[in-house]
N, C-alpha and C positions, 0 to 999 in steps of 0.2 A: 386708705389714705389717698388722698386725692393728687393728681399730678400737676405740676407747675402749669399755670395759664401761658397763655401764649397770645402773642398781640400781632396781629395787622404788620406792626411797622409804620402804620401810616396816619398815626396821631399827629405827629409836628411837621410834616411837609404837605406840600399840597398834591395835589390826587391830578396825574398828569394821564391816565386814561377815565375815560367814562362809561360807565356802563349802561348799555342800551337793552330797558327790558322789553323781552317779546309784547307786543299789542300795546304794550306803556307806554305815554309819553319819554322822549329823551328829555330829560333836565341837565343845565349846566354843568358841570362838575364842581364840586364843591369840598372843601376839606376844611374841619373843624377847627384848626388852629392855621390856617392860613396866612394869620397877622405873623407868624416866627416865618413865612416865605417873602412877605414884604418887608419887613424893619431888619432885620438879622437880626445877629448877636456880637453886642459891643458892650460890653459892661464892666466897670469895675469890680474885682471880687474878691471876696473875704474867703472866711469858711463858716459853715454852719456851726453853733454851736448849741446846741439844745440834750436835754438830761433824758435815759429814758427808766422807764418802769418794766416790771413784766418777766416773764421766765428767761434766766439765761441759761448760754452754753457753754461748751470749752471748743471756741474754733480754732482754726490751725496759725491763723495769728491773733498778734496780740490786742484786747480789746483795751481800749481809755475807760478809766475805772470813775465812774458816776455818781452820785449821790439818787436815789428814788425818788423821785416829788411826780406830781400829779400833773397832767396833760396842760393843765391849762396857767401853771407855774413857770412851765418849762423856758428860759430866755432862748432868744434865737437869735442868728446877726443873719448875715451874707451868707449865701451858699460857694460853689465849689469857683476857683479858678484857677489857670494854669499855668507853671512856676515858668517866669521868667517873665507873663504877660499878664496884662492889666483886662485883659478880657476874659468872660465867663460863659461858657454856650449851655444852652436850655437840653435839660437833660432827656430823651426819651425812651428810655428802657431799664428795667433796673431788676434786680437777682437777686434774693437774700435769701443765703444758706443759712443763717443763724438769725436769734435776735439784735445780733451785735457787725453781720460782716454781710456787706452789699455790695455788688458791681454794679454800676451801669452806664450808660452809652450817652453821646449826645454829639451836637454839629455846629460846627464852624460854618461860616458860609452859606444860608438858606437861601434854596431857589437859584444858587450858583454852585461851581466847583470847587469843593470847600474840602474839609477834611474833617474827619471825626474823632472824637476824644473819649476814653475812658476814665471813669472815677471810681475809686475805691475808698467806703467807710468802713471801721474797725469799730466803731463805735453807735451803732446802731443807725446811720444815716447823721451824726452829731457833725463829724467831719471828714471833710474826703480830698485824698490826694488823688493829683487828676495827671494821667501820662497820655500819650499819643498811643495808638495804635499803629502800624509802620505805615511810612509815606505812601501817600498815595489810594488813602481808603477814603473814597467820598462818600457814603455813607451806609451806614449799616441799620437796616431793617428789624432784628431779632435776635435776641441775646436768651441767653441759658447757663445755667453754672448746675452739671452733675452731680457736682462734690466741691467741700469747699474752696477748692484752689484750682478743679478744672471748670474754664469757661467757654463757651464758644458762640461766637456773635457770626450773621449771617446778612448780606446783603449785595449790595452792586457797589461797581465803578462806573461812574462817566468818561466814557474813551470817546472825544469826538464827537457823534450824535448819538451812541449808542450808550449801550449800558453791556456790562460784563460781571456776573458773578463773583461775588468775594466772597470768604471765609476765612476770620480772624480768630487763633484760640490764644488762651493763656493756661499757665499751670503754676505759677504763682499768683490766685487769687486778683489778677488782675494788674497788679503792678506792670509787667510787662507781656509785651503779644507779640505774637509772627502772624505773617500769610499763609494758610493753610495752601499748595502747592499742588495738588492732589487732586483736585473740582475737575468733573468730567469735562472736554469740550461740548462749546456749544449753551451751556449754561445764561441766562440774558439776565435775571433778576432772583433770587434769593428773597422772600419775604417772612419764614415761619419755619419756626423748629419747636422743636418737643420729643427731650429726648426720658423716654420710660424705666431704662437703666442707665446707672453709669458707664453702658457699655456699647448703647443703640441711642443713635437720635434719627427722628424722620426730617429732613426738611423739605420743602417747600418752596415752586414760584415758578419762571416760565423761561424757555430754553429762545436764545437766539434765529430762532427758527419761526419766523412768522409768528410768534407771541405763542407758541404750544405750552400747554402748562407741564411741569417735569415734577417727581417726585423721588427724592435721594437719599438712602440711608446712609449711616457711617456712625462713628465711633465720638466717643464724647470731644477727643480731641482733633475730632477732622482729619486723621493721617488717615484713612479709606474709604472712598464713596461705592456706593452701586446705586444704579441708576433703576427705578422702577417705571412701569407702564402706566398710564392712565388712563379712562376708558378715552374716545374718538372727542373729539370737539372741545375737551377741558383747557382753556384759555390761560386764565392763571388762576390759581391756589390759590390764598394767604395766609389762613389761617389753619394750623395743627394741633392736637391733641390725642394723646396714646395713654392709655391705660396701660396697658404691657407691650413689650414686644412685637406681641400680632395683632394687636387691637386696637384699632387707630382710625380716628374721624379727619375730614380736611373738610373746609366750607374755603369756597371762592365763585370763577366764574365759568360760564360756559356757553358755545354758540350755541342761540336757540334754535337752531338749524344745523347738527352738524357739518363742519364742512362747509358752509356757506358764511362768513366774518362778517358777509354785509346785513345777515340777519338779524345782528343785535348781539346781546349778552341776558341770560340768566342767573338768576341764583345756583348754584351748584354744592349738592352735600354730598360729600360720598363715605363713606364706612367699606374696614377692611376687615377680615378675624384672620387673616393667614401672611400680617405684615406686608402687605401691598400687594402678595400676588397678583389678587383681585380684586372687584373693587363694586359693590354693590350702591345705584343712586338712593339717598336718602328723598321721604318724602319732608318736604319743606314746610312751615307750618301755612294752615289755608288761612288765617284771619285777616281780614283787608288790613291794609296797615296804610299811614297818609302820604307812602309812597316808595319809591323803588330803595330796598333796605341796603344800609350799609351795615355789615357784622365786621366788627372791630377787636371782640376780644370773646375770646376760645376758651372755655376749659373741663374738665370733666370730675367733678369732686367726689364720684363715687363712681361703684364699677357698671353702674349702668347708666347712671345722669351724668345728661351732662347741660353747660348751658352755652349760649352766644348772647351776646350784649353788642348794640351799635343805635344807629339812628336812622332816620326814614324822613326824608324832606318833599314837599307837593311841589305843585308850582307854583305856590304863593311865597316859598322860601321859609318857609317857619319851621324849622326842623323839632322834630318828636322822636324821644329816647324811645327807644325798643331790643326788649328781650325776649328769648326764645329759650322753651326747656323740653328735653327729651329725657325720657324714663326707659330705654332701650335701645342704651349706647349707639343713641343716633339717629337711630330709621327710622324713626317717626318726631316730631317736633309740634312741637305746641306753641301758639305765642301767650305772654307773661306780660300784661300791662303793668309800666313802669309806675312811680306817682305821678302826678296832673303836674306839668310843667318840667319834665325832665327833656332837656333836648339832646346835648352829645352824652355818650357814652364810648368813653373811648377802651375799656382795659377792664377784667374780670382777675380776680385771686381768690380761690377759695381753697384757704389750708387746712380743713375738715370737712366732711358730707353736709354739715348744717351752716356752718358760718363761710359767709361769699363778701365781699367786697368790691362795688363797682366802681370807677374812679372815670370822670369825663370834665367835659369843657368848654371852650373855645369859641371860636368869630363866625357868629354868621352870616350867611350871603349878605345882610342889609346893612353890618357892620356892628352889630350888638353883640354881645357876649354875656356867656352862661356856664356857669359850674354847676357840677353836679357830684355827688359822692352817695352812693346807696348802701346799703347794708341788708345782710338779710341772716334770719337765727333757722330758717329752714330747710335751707338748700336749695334757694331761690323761685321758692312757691310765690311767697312772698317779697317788698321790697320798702325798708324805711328811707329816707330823703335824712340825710343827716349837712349839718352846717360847713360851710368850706369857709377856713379862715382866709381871711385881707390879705394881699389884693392877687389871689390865683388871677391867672384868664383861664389857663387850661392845665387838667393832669392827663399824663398821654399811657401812664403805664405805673401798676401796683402788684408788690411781692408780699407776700403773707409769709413769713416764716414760721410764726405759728395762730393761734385761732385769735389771740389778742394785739399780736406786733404785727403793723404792716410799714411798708415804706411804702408813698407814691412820692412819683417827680413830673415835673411839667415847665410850663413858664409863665411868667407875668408879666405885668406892663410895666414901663419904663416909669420912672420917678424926676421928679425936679433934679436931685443931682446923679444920676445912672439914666443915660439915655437908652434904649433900644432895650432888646427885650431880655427882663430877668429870669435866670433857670431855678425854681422852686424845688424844694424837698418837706414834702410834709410826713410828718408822723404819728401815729396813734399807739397809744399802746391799751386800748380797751375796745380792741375789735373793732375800731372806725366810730363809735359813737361821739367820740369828739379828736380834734386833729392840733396839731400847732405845728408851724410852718416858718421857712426863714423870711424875715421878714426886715 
């Protein structure tokens, strides 16, 4: 069985470092959904309501009892907003323990000091109550749910000019959270967690310290960290995925110069088998690609493959989706052409060895915008282009609870009567082959 995907973080904000690769052109910096950094989120909001299909469970709360109809039956309204306010923030992270019970995450505030919000659905993604996270959380990077009711999201605060590690859990299923208290000093950013048991999570990101990248385990509920090594020059991490306990991949960044910041940034894969002791560089894949890659979403669906999904823009600006698969848990990688015209790819789910799920999006540098939704029946040898219904701009992050239910969430554009930018929830219940969406 495959371990939950793990994402970036960095679907719906814009990308406030750039990476500089060795002998490469530097390019702008650029982030797929950019337009949720310029517009906000101001919206009027309902709640979704949409039916689903597909295997159920007995989760630990109660699910809203459905009628079956078929994908493209299904009515949908408004998605989530939060009690007292007439506004609705764009969702970018999402959990699903069941076919029926989902967390996930989203922001007040883009491109300023805002605050983040949890939502929880009982009903497959159909509708969700939306609480606050405790004051004071500007935003959160990465979310995980061990078990149905423990969850634990992962990111920074904005203190000033700086930025300071956060970690928010809950243990009732998301309804309400604390500050995990317990974050070593020195922590600057929190990007990627992935945790293997309900008992071990690895996360991910970079220590107050001149931007060094850090790597920290602890418990599903964040009440103990230990603080791990990583080899000389690793900048930041973002992306995690563990197979067990000792067996764990990280892709991020690293000086291509150790020791020297002003030499640029590389790609950086590293692979562990003894839980972080140590830390072995993976070889990256050598296929030209149309330019310095961004890997957005992590996961590993079986005990040796695994895959990264993201995008790769020239300097003509035309961004090109790009995946990457390794058959040897990591140390070696191969690249995986997308279909012809995939540009973002933001978020990977695969809840079996064969059936994967990519979800992407968003605005590019010249102002156009592109969805994308991929499928795959092999374990991402292969890659179908399936339809993204009206009017996504972007999905930032996709939970597979099992090989036919997925939830993605993202946002869209603003409407004649809802100005600023709407938080979408799409759902399938036939493996991604078709989607309906609140709309």
């Amino acid at each position: 069985m495959g371990v939950s995907p793990n994402r970036r973080g960095r679907h719906t904000l814009p990308q406030t470092t750039q990476r500089q690769c060795h002998a490469v052109p530097v390019k702008a910096a650029r982030w797929p959904l950019v337009l949720a950094a310029l517009i906000g989120a101001a919206l009027t909001g309902g709640c979704a309501s949409v039916q689903r299909t597909g295997p159920s469970s007995s989760p630990s709360t109660t699910a809203a009892t459905t009628n079956p109809i078929v994908p493209s039956q299904r009515a949908v309204t408004a998605p989530v907003s939060v009690s007292g306010s007439n506004s609705s923030p764009p969702l970018e992270e999402v959990s699903c323990t069941s076919v029926v019970v989902c967390v996930a995450v989203g922001a007040f505030g883009f491109g300023t000091p805002g605050h983040e919000v949890a939502a929880l659905s009982t009903d497959g993604g159909a509708h969700w109550a939306v609480s606050r996270p405790p004051e004071g959380v500007t935003h959160l990077d990465a979310l995980t749910c061990a078990s149905p009711d423990s969850c634990l999201a992962v990111g920074d605060n904005l203190v000033g000019n700086s930025t300071v590690g956060v970690a928010v859990s809950t243990i009732d299923a998301g309804r309400t959270w604390k500050t995990v208290s317990t974050l070593p000093k020195g922590v600057g950013e929190l990007k990627g967690i992935s945790c293997p048991t309900p008992t071990l999570c690895m996360v991910v990101g970079s220590s107050t310290n001149q931007g060094r990248g850090i790597t920290l385990t602890t418990d599903a509920s964040g009440s103990q960290w230990h603080a791990l090594s990583l080899p000389y020059g690793e900048t930041l991490p973002s992306l995690v995925a563990c197979t067990s306990a000792r067996t764990c991949l990280v892709e991020g960044a690293k000086e291509a110069v150790a020791g020297e910041p002003s030499s640029g940034e590389d790609l950086s894969i590293l692979t562990t088998v003894n839980g972080g002791t140590s830390w072995t560089p993976s070889v990256p894949p050598s296929e030209a690609l149309p330019g310095w890659p961004q890997y957005r979403g992590l996961t590993c669906p079986a005990a040796t493959r695994c895959l990264l999904v993201g995008d790769a823009t020239p300097g003509d600006g035309t961004p090109s989706g790009v995946t990457a698969a390794s058959a040897d848990d990591g140390v070696t990688w191969t690249a995986v052409p997308p279909p012809s015209g995939t540009m973002f790819l933001n978020a990977i789910a695969c809840p079996t060895a064969l059936s994967c799920v990519v979800v992407g999006g968003g605005i590019e540098a010249r102002g156009g915008s592109t969805q994308d939704i991929l499928t795959s029946s092999d374990g991402g040898h292969t890659w179908t282009p399936r339809s993204v219904p009206a009017p996504v701009t972007g999905l930032s992050a996709v939970s597979c609870p099992t090989a036919l239910a997925c939830v993605a969430v993202g946002f869209g554009p603003s409407n004649a009567n809802v100005p600023g930018v709407q938080p979408v929830v799409a759902v399938t219940d036939d493996g991604g082959a078709s989607w309906a969406m609140p709309g």
